[in-house]
LONU-769071 format. One record per atom (N, C-alpha, C, O, CB): x, z, y; residue in three letters. Coordinates in steps of 0.2 Angstrom, whole numbers, padded with zeros to 4 digits, always signed. Glycine has a CB too. Layout:
<atoms>
XZYala
...
</atoms>
This chain:
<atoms>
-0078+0305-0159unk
-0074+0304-0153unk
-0068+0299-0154unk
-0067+0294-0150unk
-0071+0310-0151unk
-0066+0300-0159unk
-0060+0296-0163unk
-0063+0286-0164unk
-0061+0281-0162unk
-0058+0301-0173unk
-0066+0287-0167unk
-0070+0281-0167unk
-0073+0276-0160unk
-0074+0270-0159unk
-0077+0285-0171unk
-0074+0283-0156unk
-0079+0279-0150unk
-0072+0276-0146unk
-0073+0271-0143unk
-0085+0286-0144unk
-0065+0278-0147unk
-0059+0279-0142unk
-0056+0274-0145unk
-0052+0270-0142unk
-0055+0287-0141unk
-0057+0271-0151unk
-0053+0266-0155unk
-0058+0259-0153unk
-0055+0254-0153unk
-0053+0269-0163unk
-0066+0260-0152unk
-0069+0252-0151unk
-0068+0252-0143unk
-0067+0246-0141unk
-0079+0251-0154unk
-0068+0257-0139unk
-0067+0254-0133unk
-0060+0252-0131unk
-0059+0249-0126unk
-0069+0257-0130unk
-0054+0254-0136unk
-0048+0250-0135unk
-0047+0244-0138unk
-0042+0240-0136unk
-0043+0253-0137unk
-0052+0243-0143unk
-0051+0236-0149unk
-0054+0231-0143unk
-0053+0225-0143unk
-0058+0238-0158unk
-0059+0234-0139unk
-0062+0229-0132unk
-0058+0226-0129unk
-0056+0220-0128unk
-0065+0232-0127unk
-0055+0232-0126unk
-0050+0229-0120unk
-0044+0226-0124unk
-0042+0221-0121unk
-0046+0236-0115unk
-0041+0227-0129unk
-0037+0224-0131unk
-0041+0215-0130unk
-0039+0210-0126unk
-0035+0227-0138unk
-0045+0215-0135unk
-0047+0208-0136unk
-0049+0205-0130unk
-0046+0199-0129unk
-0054+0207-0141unk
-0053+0208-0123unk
-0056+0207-0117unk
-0049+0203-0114unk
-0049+0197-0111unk
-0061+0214-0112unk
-0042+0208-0115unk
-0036+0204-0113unk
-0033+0199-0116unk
-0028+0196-0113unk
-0032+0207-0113unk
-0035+0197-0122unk
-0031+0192-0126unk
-0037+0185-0124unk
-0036+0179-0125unk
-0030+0196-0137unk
-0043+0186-0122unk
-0046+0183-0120unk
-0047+0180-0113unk
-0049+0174-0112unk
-0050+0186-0122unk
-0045+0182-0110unk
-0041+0184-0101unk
-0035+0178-0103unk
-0036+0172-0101unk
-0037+0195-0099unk
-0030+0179-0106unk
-0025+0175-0105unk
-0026+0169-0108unk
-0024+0164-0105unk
-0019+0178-0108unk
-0029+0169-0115unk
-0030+0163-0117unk
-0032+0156-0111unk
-0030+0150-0110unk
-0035+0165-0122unk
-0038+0163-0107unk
-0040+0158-0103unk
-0037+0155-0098unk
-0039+0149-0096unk
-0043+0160-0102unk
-0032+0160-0095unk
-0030+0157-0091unk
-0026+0152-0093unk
-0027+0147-0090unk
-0029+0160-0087unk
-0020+0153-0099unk
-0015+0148-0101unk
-0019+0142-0102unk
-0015+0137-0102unk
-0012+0151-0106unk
-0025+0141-0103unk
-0030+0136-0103unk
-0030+0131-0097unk
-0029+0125-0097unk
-0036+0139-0103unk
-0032+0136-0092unk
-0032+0135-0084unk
-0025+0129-0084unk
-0025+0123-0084unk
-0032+0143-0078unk
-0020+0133-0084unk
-0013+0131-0083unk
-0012+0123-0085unk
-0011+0118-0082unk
-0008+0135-0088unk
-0012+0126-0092unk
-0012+0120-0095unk
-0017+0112-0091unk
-0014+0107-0091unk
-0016+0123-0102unk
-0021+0112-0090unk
-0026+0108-0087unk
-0023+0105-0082unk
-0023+0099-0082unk
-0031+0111-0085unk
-0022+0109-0077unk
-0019+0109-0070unk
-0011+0105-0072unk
-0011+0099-0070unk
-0018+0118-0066unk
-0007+0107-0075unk
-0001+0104-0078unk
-0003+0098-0079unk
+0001+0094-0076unk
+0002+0108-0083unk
-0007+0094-0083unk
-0008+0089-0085unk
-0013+0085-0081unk
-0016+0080-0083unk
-0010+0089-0091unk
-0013+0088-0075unk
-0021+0086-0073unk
-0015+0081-0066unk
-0012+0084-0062unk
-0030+0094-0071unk
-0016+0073-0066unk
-0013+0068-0059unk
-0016+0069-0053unk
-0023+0069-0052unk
-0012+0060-0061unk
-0011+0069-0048unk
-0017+0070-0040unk
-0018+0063-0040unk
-0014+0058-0042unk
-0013+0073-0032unk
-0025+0063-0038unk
-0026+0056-0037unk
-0025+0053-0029unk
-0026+0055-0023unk
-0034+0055-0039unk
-0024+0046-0031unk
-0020+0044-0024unk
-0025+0043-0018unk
-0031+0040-0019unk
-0015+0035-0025unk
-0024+0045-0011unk
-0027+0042-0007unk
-0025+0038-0001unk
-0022+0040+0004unk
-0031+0047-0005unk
-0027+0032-0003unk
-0026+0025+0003unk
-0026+0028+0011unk
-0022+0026+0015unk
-0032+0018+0003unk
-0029+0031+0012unk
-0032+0032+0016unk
-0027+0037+0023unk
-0025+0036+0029unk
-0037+0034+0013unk
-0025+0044+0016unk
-0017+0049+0018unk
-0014+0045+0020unk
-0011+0047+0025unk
-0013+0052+0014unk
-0010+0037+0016unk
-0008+0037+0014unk
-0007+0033+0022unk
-0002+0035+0026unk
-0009+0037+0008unk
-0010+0027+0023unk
-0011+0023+0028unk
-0008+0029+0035unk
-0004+0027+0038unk
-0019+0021+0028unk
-0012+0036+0035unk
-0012+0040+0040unk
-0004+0040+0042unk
-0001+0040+0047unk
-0015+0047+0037unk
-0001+0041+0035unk
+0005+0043+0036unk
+0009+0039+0040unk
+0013+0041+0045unk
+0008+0043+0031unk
+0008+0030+0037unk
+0011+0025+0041unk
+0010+0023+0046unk
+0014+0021+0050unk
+0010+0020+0039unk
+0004+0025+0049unk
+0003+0023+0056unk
+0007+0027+0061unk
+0010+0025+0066unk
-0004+0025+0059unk
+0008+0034+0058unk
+0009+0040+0064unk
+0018+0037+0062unk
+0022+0038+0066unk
+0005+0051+0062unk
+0020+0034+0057unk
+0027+0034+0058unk
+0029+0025+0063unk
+0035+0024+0066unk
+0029+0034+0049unk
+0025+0021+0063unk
+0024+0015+0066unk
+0024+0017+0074unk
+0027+0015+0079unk
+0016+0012+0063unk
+0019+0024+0074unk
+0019+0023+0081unk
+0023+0027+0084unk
+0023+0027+0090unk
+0012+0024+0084unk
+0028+0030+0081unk
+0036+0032+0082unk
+0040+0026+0084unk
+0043+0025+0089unk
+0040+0034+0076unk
+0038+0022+0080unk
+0043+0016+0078unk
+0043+0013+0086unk
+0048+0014+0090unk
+0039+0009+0072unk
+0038+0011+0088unk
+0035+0007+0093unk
+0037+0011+0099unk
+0039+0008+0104unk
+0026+0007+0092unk
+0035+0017+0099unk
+0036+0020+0104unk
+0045+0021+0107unk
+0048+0025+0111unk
+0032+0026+0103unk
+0047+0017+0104unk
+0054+0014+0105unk
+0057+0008+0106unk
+0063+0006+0108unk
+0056+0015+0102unk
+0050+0005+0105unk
+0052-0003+0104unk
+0047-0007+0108unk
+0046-0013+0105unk
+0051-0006+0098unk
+0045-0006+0115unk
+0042-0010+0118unk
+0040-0016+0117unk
+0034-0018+0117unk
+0044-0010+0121unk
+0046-0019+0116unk
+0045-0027+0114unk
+0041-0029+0110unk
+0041-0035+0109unk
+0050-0029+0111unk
+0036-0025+0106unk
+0031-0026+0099unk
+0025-0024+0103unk
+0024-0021+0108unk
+0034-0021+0092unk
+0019-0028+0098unk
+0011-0026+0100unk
+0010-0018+0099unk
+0012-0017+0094unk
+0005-0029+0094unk
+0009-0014+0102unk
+0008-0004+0101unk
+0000-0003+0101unk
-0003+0002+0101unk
+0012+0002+0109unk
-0003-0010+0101unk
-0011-0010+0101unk
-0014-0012+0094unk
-0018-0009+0091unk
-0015-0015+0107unk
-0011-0016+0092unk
-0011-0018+0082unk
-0006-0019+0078unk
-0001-0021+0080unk
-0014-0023+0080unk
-0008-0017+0071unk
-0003-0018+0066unk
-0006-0020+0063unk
-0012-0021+0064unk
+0000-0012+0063unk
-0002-0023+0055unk
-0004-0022+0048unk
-0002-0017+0046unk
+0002-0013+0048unk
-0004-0027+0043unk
-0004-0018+0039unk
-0002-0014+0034unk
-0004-0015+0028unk
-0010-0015+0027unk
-0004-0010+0035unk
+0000-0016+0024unk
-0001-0017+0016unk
+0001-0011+0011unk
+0005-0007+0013unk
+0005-0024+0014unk
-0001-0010+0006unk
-0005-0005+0001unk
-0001-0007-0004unk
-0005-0007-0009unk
-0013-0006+0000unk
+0004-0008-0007unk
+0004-0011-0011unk
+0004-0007-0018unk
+0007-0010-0023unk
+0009-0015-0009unk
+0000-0001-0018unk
+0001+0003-0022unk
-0008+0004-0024unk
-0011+0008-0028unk
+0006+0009-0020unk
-0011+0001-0020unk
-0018-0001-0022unk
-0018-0009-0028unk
-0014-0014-0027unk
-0022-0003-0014unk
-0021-0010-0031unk
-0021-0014-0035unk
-0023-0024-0034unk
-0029-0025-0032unk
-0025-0010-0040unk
-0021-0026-0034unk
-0022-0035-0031unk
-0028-0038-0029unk
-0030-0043-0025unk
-0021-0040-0036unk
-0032-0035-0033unk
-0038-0035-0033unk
-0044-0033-0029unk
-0049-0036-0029unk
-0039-0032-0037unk
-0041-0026-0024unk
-0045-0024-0019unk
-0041-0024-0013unk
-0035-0025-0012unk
-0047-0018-0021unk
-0045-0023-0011unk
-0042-0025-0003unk
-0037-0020-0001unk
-0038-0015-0002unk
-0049-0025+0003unk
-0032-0022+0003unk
-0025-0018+0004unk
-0022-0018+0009unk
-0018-0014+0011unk
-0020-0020+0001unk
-0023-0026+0014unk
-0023-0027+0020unk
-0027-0025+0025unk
-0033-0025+0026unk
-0022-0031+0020unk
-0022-0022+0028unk
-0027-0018+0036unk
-0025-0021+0041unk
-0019-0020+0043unk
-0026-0011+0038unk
-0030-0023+0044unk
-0027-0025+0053unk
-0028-0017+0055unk
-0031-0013+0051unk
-0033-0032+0059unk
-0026-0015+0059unk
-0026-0008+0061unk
-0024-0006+0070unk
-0019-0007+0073unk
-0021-0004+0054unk
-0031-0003+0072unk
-0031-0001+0079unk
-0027+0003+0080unk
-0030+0008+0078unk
-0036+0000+0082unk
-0021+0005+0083unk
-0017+0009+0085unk
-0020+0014+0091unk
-0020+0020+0090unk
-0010+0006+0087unk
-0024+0012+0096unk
-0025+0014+0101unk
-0032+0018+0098unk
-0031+0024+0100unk
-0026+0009+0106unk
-0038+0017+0096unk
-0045+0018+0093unk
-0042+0023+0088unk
-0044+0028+0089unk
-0049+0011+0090unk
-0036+0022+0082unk
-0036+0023+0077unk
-0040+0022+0071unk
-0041+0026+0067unk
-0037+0027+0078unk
-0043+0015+0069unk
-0046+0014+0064unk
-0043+0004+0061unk
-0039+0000+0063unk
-0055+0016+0068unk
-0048+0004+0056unk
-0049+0000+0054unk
-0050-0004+0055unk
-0056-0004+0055unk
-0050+0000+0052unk
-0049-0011+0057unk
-0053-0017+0062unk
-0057-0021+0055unk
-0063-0024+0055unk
-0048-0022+0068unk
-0051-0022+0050unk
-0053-0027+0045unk
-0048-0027+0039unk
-0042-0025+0039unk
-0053-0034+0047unk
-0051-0028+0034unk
-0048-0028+0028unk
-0049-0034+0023unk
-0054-0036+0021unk
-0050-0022+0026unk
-0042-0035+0019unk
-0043-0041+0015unk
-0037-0041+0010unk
-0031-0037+0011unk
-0043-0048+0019unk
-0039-0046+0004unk
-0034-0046+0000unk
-0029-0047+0000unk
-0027-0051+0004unk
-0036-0049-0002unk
-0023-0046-0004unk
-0016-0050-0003unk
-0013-0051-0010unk
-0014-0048-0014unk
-0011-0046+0001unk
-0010-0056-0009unk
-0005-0058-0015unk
+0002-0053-0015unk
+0004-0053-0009unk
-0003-0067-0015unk
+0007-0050-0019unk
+0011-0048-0019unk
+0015-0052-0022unk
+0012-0057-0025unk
+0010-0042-0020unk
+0024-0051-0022unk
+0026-0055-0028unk
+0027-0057-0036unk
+0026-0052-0040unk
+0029-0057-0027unk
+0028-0062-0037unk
+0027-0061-0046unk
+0032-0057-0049unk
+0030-0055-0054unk
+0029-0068-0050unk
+0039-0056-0045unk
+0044-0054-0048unk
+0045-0046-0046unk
+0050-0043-0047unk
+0050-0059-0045unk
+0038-0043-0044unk
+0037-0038-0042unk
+0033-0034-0050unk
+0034-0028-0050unk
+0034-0038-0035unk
+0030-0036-0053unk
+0025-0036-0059unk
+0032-0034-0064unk
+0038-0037-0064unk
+0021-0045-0060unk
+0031-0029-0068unk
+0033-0025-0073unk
+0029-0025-0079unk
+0032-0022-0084unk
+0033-0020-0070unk
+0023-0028-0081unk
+0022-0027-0087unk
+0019-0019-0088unk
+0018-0017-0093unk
+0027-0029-0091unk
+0020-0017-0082unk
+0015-0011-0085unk
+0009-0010-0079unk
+0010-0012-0073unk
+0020-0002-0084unk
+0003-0009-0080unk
-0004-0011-0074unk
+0000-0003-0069unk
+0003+0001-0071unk
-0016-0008-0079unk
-0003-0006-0063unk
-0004+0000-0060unk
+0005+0001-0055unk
+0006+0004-0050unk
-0007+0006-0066unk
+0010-0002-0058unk
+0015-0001-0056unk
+0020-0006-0055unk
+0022-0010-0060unk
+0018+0004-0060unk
+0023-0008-0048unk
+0026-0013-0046unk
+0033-0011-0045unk
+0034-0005-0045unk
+0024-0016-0041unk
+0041-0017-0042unk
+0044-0016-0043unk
+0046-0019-0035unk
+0041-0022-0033unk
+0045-0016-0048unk
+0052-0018-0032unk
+0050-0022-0028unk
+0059-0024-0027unk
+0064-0020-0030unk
+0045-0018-0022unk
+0062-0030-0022unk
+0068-0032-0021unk
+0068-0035-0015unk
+0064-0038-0013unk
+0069-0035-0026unk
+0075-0035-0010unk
+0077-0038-0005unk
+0081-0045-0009unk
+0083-0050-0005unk
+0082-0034-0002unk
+0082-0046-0014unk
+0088-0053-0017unk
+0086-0058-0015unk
+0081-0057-0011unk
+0089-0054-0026unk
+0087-0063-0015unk
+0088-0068-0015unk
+0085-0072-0023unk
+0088-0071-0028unk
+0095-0068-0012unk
+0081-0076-0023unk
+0078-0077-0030unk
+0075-0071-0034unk
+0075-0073-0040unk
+0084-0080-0034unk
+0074-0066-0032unk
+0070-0062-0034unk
+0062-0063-0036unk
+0060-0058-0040unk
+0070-0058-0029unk
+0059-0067-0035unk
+0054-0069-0030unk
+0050-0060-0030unk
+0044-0060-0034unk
+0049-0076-0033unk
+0052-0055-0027unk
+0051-0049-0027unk
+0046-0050-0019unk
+0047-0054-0015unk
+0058-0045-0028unk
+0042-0044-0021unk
+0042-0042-0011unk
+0045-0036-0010unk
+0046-0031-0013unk
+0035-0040-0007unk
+0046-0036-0005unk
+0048-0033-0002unk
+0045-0028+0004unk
+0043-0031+0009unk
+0051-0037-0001unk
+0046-0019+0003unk
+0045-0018+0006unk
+0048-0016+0014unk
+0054-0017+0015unk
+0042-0017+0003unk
+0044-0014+0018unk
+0047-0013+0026unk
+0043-0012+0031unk
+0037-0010+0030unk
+0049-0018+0030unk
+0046-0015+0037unk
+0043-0015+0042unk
+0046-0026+0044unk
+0052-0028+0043unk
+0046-0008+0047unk
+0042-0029+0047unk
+0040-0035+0047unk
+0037-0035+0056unk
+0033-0033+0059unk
+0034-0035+0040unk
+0043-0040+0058unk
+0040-0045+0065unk
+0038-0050+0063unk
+0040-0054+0059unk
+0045-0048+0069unk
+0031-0051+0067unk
+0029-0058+0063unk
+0033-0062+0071unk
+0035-0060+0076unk
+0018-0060+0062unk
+0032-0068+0067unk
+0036-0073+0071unk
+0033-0079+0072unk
+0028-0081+0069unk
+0044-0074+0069unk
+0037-0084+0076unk
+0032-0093+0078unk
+0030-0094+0071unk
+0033-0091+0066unk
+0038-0102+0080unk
+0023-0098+0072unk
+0019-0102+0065unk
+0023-0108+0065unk
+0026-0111+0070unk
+0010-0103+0065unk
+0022-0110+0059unk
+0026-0118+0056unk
+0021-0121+0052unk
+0017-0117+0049unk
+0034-0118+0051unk
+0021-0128+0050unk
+0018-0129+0046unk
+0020-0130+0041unk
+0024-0135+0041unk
+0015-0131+0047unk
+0019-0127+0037unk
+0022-0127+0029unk
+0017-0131+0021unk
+0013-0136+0022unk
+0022-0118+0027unk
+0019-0129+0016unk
+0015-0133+0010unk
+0011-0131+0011unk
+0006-0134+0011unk
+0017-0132+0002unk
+0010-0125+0012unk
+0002-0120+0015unk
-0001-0121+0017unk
-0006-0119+0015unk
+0001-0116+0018unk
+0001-0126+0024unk
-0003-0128+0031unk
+0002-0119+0035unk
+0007-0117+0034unk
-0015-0129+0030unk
-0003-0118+0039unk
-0001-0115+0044unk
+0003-0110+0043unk
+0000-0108+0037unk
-0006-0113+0047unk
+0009-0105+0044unk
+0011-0100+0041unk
+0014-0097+0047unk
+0015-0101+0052unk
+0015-0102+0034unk
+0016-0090+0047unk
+0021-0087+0053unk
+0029-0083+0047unk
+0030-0081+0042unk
+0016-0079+0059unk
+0030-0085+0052unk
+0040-0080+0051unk
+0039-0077+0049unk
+0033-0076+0048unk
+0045-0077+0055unk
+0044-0071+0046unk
+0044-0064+0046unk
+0050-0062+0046unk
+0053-0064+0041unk
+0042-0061+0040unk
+0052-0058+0050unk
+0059-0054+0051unk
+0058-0047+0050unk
+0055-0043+0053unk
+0062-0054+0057unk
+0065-0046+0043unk
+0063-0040+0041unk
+0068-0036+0046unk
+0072-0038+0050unk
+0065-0040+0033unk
+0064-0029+0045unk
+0067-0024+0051unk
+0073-0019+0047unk
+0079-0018+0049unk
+0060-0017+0056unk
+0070-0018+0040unk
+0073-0014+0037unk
+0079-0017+0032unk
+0080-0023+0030unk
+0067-0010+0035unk
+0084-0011+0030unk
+0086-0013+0024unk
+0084-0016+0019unk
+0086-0021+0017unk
+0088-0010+0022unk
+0080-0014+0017unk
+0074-0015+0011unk
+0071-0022+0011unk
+0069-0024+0006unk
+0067-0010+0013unk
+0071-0025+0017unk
+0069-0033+0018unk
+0071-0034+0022unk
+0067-0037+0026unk
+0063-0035+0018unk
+0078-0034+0024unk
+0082-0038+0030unk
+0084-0047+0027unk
+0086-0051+0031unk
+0092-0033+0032unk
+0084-0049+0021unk
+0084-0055+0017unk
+0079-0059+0020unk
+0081-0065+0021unk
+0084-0053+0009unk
+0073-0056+0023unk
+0065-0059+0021unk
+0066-0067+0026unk
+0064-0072+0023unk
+0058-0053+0024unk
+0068-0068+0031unk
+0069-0074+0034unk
+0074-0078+0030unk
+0074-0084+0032unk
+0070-0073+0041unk
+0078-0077+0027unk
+0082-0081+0023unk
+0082-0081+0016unk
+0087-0083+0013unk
+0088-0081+0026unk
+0075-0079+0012unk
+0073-0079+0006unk
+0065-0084+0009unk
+0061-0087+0005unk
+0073-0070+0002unk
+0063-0084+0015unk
+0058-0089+0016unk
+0051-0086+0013unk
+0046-0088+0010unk
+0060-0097+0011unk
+0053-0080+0015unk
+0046-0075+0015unk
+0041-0076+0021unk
+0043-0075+0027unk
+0049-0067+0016unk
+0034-0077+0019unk
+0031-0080+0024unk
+0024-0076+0026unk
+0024-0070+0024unk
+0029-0086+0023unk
+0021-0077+0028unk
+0013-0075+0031unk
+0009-0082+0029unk
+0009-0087+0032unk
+0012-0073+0041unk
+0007-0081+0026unk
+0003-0090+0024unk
-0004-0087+0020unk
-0005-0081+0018unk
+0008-0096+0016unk
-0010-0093+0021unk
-0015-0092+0018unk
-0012-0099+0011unk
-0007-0103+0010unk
-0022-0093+0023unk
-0019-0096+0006unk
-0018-0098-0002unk
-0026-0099-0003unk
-0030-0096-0001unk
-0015-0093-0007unk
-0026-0105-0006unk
-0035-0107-0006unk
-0036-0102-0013unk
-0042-0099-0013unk
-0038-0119-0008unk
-0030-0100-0017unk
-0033-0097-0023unk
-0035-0088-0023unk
-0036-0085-0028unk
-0028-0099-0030unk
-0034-0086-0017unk
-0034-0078-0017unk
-0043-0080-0013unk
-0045-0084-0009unk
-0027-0072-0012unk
-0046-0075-0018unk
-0054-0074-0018unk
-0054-0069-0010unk
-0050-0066-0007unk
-0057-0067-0026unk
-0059-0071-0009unk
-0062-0068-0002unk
-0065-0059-0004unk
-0065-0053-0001unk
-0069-0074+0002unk
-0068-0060-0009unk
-0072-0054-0011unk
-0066-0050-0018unk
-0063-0053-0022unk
-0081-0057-0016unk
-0069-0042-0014unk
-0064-0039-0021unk
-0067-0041-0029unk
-0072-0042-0031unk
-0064-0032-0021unk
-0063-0040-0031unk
-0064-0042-0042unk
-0061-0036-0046unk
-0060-0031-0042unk
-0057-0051-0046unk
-0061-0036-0049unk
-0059-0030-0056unk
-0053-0033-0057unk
-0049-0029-0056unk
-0064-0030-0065unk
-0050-0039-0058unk
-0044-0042-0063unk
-0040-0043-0057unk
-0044-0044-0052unk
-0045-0049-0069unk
-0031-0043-0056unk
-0029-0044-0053unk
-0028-0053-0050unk
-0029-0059-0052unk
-0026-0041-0054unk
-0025-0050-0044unk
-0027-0060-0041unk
-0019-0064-0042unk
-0014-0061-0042unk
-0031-0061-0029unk
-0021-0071-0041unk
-0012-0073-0041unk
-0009-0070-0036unk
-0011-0067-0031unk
-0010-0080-0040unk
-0001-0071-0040unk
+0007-0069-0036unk
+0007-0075-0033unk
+0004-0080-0033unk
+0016-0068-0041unk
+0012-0072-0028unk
+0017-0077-0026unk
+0023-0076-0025unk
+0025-0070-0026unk
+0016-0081-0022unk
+0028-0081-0023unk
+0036-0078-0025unk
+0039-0072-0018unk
+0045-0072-0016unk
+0042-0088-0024unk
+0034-0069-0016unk
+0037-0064-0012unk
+0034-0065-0006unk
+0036-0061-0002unk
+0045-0064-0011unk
+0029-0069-0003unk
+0027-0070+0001unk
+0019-0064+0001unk
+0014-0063-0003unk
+0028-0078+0000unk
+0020-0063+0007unk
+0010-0061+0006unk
+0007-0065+0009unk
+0007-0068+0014unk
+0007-0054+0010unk
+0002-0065+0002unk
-0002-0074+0006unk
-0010-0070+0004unk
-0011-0066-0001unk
+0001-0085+0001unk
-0014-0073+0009unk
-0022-0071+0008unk
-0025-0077+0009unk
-0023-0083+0011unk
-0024-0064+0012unk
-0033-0074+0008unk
-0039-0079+0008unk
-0036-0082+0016unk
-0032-0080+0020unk
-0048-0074+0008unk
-0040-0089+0014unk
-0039-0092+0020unk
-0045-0091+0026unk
-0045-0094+0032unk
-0036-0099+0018unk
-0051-0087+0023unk
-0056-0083+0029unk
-0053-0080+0036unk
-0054-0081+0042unk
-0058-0075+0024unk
-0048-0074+0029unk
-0045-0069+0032unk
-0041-0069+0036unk
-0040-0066+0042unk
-0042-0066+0028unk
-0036-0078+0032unk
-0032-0079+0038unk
-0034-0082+0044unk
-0030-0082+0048unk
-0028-0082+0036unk
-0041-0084+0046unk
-0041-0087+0051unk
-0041-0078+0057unk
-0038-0078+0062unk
-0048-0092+0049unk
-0044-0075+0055unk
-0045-0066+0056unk
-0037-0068+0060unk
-0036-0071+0065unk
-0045-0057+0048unk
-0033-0065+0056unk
-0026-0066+0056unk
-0022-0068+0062unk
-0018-0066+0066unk
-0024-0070+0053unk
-0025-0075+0060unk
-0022-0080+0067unk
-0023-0078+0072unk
-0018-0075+0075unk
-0026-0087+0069unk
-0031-0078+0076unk
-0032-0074+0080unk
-0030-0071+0084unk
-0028-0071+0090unk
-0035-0073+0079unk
-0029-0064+0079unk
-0023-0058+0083unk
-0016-0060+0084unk
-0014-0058+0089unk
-0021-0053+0079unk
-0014-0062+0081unk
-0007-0065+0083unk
-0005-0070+0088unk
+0000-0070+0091unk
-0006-0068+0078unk
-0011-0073+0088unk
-0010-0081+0092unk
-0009-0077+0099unk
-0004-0077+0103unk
-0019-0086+0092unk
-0016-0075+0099unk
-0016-0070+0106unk
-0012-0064+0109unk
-0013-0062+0115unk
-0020-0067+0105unk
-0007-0063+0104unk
-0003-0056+0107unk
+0003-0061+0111unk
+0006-0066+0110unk
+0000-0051+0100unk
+0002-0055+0116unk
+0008-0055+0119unk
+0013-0054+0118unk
+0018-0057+0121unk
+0008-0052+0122unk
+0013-0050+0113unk
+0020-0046+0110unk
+0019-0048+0102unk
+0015-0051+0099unk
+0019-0037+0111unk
+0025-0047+0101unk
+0025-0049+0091unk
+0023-0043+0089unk
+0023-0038+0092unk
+0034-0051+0087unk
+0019-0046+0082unk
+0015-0039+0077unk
+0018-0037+0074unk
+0022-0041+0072unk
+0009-0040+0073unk
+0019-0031+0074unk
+0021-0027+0067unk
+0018-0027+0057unk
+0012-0024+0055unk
+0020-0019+0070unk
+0022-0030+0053unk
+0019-0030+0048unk
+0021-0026+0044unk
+0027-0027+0043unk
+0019-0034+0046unk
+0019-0021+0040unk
+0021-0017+0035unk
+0020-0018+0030unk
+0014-0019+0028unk
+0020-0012+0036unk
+0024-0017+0026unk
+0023-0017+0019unk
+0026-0009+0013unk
+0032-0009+0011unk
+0028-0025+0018unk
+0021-0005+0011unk
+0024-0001+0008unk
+0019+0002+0000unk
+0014+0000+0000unk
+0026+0005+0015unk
+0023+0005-0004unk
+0022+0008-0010unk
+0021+0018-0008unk
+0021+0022-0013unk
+0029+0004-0016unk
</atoms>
């Protein structure tokens, strides 16, 4: 009896030290384990804060936006024209962020309002009259926020660039000095909407 009362405690003991292990296992995992980012939440969020924005601000398009990603990598597409009314995606393309945003570590940017920074900057963004620039065709940008109230007098622009790729790639694509500049496909896309609006677009730019 002594015997039978000692292996079924020697069980439970071990069945418990087995139990914890595992869970502290579990723990362990979960503690180390990173949420992975979704563009998509992420977009969600911006819109519904955009169309706050708007719904204050008449004066702007409340039927389209952009939107820049800039926590998606250069390489894949980041720009969104985006239907406010539908709710969806109309089109998507590449963008250049700036040089002076690049850290030397992959995956993670920095970003600045200065002046000679050649940082970007993020915000909220009026596009404004096109000019013709080194670029050829380009529009204004007036920053809304603290974060990039500089952007019209640092010569932050909307421009196409014959060197950003139309198609996504693995490696990232060229900077430029703070400006977001894309395929010049995309930009024709671009034009379009803009040309046509009644109202000035909203451009966003966020991490």
């Amino acid at each position: 009896m002594k015997k039978r009362i000692f292996f079924l405690l020697s069980i439970g003991i071990f069945g418990l030290s087995f139990a914890c292990r595992n869970k502290e296992e579990k723990l362990e995992i979960i503690k180390n384990s990173k949420p992975v980012y979704s563009y998509e939440e992420k977009l969600k969020s911006e819109t519904t804060e955009i169309r706050s924005f708007l719904g204050k601000s008449p004066k702007y398009n409340s039927n389209i936006a952009f939107f820049l990603d800039m926590k998606i990598e250069s390489g894949k597409n980041r720009f969104f024209i985006y239907d406010l009314k539908q709710n969806k995606i109309l089109n998507k393309g590449l963008v250049g962020h700036g040089t002076g945003s690049e850290t030397g570590i992959p995956g993670k940017l920095q970003f600045s309002n200065l002046k000679d920074s050649h940082c970007t900057s993020l915000g909220k963004y009026a596009i404004g009259t096109s000019y013709q620039g080194s670029f050829g065709k380009s529009y204004k940008l007036y920053g809304l926020d603290k974060t990039n109230s500089n952007a019209f007098d640092r010569n932050v622009v909307l421009h196409e660039y014959s060197k950003i790729p139309f198609e996504e790639q693995e490696n990232p694509i060229c900077n430029s000095y703070g400006c977001p500049m894309v395929n010049s496909a995309f930009f024709d896309a671009l034009e379009k909407i803009i040309d046509t609006s009644a109202k000035k677009i909203i451009l966003v730019i966020y991490y």
